[in-house]
C-alpha positions in Angstrom: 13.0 -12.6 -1.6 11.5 -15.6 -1.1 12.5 -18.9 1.6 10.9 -22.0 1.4 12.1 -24.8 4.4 10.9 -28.2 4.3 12.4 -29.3 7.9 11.7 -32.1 10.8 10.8 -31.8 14.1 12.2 -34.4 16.7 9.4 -34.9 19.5 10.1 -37.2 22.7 6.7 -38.8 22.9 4.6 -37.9 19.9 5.4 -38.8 16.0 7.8 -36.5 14.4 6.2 -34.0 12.6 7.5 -32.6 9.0 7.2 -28.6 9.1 7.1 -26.3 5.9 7.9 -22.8 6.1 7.3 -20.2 3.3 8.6 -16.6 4.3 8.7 -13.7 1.9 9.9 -10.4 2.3 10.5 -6.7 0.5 13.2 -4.5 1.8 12.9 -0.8 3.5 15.5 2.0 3.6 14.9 3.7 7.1 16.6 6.3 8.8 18.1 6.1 12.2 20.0 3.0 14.3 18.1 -0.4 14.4 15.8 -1.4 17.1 16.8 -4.3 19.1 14.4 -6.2 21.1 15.0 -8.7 24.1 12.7 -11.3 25.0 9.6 -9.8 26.9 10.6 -6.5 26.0 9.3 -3.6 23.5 11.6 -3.1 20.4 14.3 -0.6 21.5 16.1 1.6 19.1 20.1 1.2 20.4 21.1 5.2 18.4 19.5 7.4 16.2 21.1 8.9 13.4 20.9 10.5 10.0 22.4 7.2 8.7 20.1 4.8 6.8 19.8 1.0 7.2 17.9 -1.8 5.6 14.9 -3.2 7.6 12.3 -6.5 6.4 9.3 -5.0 4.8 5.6 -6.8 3.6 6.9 -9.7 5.3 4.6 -12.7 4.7 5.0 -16.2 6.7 2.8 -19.3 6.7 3.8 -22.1 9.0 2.4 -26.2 8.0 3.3 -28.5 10.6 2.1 -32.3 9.6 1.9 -35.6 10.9 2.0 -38.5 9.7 -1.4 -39.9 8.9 -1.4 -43.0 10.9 -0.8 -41.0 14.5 -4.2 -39.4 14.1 -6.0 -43.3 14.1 -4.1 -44.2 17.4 -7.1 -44.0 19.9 -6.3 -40.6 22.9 -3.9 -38.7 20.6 -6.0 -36.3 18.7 -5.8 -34.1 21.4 -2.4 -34.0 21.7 -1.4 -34.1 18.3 -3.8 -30.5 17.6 -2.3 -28.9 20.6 1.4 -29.8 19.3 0.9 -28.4 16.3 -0.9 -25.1 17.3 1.8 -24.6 19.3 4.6 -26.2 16.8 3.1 -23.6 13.8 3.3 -20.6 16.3 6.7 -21.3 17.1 7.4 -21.9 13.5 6.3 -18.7 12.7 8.3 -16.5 15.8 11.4 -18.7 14.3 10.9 -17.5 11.1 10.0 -14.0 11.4 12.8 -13.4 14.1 15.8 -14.9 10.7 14.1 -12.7 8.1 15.0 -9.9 10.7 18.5 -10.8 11.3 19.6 -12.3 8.0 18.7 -8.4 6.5 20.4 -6.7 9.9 23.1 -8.9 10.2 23.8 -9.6 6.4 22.6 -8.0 3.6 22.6 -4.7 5.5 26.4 -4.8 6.6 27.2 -6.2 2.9 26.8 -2.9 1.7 29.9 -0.5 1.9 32.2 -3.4 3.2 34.0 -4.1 -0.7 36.4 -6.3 0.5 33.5 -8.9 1.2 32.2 -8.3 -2.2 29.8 -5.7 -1.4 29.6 -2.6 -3.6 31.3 0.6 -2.4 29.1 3.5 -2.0 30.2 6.8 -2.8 32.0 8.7 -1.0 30.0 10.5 2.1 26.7 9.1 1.0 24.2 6.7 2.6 21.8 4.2 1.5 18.7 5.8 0.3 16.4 3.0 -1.3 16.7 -0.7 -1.8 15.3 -3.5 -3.5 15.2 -6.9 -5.3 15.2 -8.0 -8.9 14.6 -10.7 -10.5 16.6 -11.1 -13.7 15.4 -14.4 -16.0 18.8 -14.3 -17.8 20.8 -13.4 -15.3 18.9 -14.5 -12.1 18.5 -12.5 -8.9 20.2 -9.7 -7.5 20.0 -7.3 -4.8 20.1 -3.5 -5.7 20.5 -0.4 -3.2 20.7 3.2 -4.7 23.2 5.9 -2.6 22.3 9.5 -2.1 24.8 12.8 -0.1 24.7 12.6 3.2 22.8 15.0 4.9 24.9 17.6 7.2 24.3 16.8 11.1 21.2 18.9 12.1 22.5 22.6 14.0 22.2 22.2 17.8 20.0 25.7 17.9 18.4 27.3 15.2 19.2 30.9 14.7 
């Protein structure tokens, strides 16, 4: 899936900048509950279980923050305007990366096995197993997820 933004950025004593934001992204099956992570913090994974859910994969983000051509001529403001957009792009970037995240927890992966939202019912006591996207040029894009058994809980010993 591709996202293209073309935003602007309100600053209080520079020029405000335009910033362009291409993100792309794959999608990932993975076992287990889905790691959570709080600022400062290393990802934490809330539960495990032998349930699947959809995670970003080959994500790809480039960050372009511009401005306008006549703040570079004003005489002092180089500096600043190099700094503001080092840190602008980075912050870009963290913005970016952490709504790919989310919009595939949060939305596409909840969207499956909820029908009355439009998503598709899986089958009975199965979970997801793979999922992609396709691109259809006569019937555009969609988003596709196959459905395998469940797998029995694992046996608390082992004989």
């Amino acid at each position: 899936m591709k996202i293209a933004l073309r935003l602007k950025k309100k600053l209080d004593w520079l020029p405000d900048p335009d910033v362009d934001i291409d993100a792309s992204f794959g999608l990932q099956v993975v076992q287990g509950g889905p790691q959570l992570s709080f600022s400062g913090l290393p990802p934490l994974t809330v539960w495990w279980s032998l349930h699947h859910h959809l995670e970003p994969a080959d994500v790809a983000i480039s960050t372009d923050l511009s401005f306008p051509r006549w703040a570079w001529l004003v005489p002092g403001l180089g500096a600043f305007l190099t700094q503001a957009r080092l840190q602008g792009e980075q912050a870009a970037r963290e913005s970016a990366t952490a709504m790919v995240a989310e919009a595939v927890q949060q939305l596409l992966d909840p969207w499956f096995g909820l029908p009355f939202i439009g998503g598709p019912k899986p089958p009975p006591k199965s979970d997801k197993h793979a999922a992609w996207f396709f691109v259809d040029p006569v019937h555009g894009g969609m988003l596709a997820t196959t459905f395998c058994p469940e797998l029995p809980p694992f046996p608390a010993h082992l004989p």
